[in-house]
N, C-alpha and C positions, 0 to 999 in steps of 0.2 A: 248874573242871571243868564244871560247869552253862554256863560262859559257852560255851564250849567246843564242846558237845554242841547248842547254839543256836544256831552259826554253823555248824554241821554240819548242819541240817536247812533253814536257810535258800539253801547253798549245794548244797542237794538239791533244792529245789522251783526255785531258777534254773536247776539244769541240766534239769530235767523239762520247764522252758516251753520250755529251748533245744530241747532234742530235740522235742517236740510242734511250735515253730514251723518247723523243719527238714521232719519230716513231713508238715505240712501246707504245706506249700513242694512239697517233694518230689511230693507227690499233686496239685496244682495243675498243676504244670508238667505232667505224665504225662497227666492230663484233655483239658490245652489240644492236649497235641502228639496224643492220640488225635482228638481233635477237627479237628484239622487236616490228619492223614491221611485221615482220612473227605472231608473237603474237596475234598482235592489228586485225589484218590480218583473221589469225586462228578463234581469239576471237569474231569475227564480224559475219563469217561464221555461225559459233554455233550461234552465237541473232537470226541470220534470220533463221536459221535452225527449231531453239525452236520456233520462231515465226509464220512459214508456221505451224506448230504442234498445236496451238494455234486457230489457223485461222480455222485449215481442225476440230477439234475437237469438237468447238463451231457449225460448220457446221448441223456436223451429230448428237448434241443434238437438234438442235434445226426440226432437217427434222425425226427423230425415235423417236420411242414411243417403250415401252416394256424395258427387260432388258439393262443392258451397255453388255454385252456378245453378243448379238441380234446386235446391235447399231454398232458395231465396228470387230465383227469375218469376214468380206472381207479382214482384213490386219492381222488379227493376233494378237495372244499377246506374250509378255514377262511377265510373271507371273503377276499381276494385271496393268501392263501397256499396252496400244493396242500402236501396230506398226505403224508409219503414212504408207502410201499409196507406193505402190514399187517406183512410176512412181515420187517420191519425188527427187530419187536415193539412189544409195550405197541401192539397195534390200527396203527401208523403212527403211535402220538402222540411216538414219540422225536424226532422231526424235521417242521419244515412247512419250504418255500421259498418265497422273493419275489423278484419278477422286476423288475428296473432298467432304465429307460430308461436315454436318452442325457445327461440332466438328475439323474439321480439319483434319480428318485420312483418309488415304484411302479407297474407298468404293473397296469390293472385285467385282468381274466380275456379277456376282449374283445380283446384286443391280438394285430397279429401276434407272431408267436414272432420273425422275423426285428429286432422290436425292440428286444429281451432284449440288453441292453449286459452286463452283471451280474447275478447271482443271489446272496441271503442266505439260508444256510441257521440256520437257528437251532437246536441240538439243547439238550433234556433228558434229565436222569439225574435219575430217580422214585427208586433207592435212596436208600434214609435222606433227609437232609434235599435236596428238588429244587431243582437247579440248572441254568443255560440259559446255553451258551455260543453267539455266531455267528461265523460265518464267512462271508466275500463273499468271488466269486471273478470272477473278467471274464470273458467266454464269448469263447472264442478260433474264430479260422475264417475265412471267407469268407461275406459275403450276395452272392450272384448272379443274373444275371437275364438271362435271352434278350428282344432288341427286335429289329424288323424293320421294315421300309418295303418297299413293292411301289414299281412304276414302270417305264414303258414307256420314255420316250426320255430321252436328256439323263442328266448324272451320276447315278447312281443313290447313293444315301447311306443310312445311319441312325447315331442317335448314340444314348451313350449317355447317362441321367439325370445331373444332378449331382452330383458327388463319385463317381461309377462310374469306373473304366478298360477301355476294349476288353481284352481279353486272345486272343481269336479273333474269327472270322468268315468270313464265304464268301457266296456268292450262289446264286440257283439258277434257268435260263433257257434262252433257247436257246443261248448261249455259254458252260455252266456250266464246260466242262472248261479254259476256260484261266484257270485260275486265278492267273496271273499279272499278269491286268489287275483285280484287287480286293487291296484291301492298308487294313491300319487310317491313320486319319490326325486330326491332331489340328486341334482346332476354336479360330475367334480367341478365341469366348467361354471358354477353359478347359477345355471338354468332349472329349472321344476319341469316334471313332465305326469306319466302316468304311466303304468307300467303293465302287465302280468307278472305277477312275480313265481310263479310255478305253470313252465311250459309243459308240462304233461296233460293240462288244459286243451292244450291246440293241439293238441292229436292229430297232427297233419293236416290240418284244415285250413282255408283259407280262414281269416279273421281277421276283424277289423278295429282297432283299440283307439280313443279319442278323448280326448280332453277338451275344457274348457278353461282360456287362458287370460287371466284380467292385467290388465294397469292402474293406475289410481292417480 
């Protein structure tokens, strides 16, 4: 009966460890997975964070012209990054952006905006433990540009810069209305420009022929 009553308390104290190590299994995993929704939580914050960054950035390239210092000093920078907007929150500190050449480096403050190949937005989420996701996005559009040449006799011409395409043009003289004797044409060097093609047009006159030149 003694022996009995000793394998009865020995197989009370294994089932106590079972259940305590169950429990504390149990409370571990619950921990990690709280732990990990805060995370996924945090981490989600920051996408949208980078993402408003993304969004306000491509905004103001595509509405300013002149430098990126110009383009973006209402919010500030963090040494070559501008600040998003205060009104974002957390002062603008949820989000900075960096602006990419053609090379993939940062362009400094200095730079025209028409440089801007790409933009990285970086955002934070300050809840609980902070986290910084980024996002680059390509800045989509058109760089374009008006060139012109004047000239009195002889073919009148202008071209456009390298890697441009004409996409219009016209001239303006004392024969501006027929516009049929001007038309784009393309150059041996590779380049597009705009032409007069019949100089009897410019009857000795000053005249002034120009194009519109795009990239893509």
């Amino acid at each position: 009966m003694k022996t009995k009553q000793g394998s009865g308390l020995i197989f009370a104290v294994v089932l106590l460890f079972v259940i305590l190590g169950m429990v504390v299994t149990l409370s571990s995993i619950t921990v990690l997975e709280t732990k990990m929704s805060q995370k996924t939580k945090s981490s989600v914050g920051a996408f949208y964070n980078s993402e408003a960054g993304v969004e306000w950035a491509l905004n103001q390239i595509s509405t300013n012209n002149g430098d990126i210092f110009s383009a973006f000093r209402a919010t500030g920078f963090d040494g070559p990054a501008a600040k998003c907007p205060a009104s974002f929150g957390s002062g603008g500190d949820i989000c900075k952006v960096l602006f990419l050449g053609a090379d993939g480096k940062v362009l400094p403050t200095s730079a025209d905006i028409n440089e801007i190949e790409a933009v990285r937005s970086v955002g934070t989420q300050n809840t609980g433990e902070t986290t910084q996701r980024a996002i680059e996005a390509a800045v989509a559009g058109t760089d374009c540009k008006i060139v012109s040449s004047t000239c009195a006799s002889a073919d009148c011409q202008t071209n456009c810069p390298a890697g441009y395409n004409v996409i219009a043009g016209g001239w303006w003289g004392i024969m501006y209305e027929n516009i049929d004797q001007n038309r784009p044409v393309d150059n041996a060097d590779g380049t597009t420009g705009w032409k007069v093609v019949d100089s009897s047009y410019l009857s000795g006159n000053t005249n002034t022929i120009y194009a519109t030149c795009c990239r893509y």
